[in-house]
BAVO-699193 format. One record per residue (C-alpha): y, z negated, x; chain; residue in three letters. Coordinates in steps of 0.001 Angstrom, whole numbers. Layout:
<rs>
r c2:Y c3:Z c1:X roza:A lumlo:ALA
...
</rs>
This chain:
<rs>
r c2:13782 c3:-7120 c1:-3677 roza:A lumlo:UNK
r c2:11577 c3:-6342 c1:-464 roza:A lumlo:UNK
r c2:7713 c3:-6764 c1:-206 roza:A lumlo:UNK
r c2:6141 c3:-7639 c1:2731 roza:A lumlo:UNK
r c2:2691 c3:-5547 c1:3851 roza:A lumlo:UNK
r c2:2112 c3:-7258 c1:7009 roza:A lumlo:UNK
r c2:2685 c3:-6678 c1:10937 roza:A lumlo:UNK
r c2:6407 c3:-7097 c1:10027 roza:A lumlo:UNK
r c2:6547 c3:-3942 c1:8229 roza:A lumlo:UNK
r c2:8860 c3:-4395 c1:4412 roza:A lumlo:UNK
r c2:9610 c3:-1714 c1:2075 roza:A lumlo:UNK
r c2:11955 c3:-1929 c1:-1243 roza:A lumlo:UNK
r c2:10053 c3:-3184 c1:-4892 roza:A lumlo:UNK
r c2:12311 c3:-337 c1:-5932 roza:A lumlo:UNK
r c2:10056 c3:2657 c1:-3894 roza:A lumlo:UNK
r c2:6527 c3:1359 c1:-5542 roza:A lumlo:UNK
r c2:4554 c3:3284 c1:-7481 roza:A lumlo:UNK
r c2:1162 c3:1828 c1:-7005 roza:A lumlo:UNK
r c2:-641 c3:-799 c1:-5392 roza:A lumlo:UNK
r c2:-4200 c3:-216 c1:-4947 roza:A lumlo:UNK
r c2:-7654 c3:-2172 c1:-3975 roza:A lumlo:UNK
r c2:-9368 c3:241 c1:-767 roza:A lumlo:UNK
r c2:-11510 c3:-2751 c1:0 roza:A lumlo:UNK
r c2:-15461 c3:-1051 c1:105 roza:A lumlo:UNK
r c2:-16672 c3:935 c1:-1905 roza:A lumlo:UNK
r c2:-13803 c3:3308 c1:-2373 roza:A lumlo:UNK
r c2:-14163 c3:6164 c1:-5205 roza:A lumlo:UNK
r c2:-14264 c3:9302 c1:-3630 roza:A lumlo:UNK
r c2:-11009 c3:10617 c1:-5160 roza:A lumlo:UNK
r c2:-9329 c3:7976 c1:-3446 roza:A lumlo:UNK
r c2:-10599 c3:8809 c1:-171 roza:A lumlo:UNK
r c2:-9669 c3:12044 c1:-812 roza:A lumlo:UNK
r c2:-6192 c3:11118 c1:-1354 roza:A lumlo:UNK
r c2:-5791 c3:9474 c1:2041 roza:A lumlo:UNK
r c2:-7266 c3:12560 c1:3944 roza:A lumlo:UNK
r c2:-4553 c3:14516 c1:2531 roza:A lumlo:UNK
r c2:-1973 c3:11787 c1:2993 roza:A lumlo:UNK
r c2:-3060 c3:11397 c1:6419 roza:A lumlo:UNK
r c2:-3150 c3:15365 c1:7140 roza:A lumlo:UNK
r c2:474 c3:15581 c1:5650 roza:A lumlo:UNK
r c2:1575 c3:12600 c1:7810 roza:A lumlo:UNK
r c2:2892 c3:10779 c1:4753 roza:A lumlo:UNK
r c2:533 c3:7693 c1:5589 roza:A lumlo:UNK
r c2:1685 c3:4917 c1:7446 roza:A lumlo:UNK
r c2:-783 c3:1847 c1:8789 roza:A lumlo:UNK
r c2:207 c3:-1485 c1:9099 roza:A lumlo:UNK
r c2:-2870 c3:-2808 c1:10096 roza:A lumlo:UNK
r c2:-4928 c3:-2665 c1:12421 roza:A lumlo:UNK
r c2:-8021 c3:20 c1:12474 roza:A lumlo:UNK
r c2:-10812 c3:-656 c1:9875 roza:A lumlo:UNK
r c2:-9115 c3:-3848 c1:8524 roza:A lumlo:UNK
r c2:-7119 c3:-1873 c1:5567 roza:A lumlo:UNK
r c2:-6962 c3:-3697 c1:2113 roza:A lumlo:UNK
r c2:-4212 c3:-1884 c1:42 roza:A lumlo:UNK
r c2:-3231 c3:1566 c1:-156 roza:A lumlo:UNK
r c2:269 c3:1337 c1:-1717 roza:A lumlo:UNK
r c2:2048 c3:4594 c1:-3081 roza:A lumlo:UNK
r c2:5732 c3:4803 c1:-2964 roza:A lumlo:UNK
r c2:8169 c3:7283 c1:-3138 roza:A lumlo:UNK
r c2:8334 c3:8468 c1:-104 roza:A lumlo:UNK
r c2:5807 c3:7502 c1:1714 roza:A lumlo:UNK
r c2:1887 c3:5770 c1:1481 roza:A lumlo:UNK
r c2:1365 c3:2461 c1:3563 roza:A lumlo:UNK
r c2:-2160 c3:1488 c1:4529 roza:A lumlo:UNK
r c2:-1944 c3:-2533 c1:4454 roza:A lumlo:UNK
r c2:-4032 c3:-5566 c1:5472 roza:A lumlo:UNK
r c2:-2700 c3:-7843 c1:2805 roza:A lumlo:UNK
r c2:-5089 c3:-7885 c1:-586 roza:A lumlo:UNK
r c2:-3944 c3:-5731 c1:-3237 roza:A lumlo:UNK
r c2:-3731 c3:-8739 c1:-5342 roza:A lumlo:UNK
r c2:-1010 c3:-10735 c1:-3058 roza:A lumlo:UNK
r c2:1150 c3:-7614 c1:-2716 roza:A lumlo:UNK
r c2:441 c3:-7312 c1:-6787 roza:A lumlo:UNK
r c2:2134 c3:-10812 c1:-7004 roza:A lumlo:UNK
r c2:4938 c3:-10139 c1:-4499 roza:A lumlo:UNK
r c2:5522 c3:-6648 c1:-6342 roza:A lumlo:UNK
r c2:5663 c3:-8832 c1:-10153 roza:A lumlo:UNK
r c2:8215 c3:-11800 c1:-8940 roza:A lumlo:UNK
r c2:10593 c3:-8328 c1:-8319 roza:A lumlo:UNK
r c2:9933 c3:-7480 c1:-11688 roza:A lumlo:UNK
r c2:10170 c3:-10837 c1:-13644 roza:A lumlo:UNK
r c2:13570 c3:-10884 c1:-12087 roza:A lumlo:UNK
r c2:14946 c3:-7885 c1:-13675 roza:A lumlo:UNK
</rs>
């Protein structure tokens, strides 16, 4: 099963390991964790500058999306309810 983070970009339920809210106020860890991602060019945005709403972790990569966490949360669970 695929999920969809916007601006046509899909990855594979398979790859997730997180989906997390970056929606204001972010913990500072967090932050943190994007600098480094972003340094390491393992990040990818999908969206457009300042209008990120879901930092989601996978395998191989870290997506920057505009879609709520909660919406790709649901996507991610009708993968998982079907396995």
């Amino acid at each position: 099963m695929y999920i969809h983070l916007g601006n046509n970009n899909i990855i594979s339920s398979d790859n997730v390991i997180a989906i997390l809210n970056i929606e204001p106020p972010i913990c500072k860890d967090l932050t943190e964790f994007i600098e480094i991602a972003k340094m390491e060019k393992d990040i990818l945005n999908v969206s457009e500058k300042g209008k990120e709403k879901a930092l989601i972790i996978c395998t191989d990569k870290v997506y920057l999306s505009p879609i709520s966490s909660t919406t790709l949360l649901r996507r991610a669970e009708n993968f998982f309810k079907e396995v």
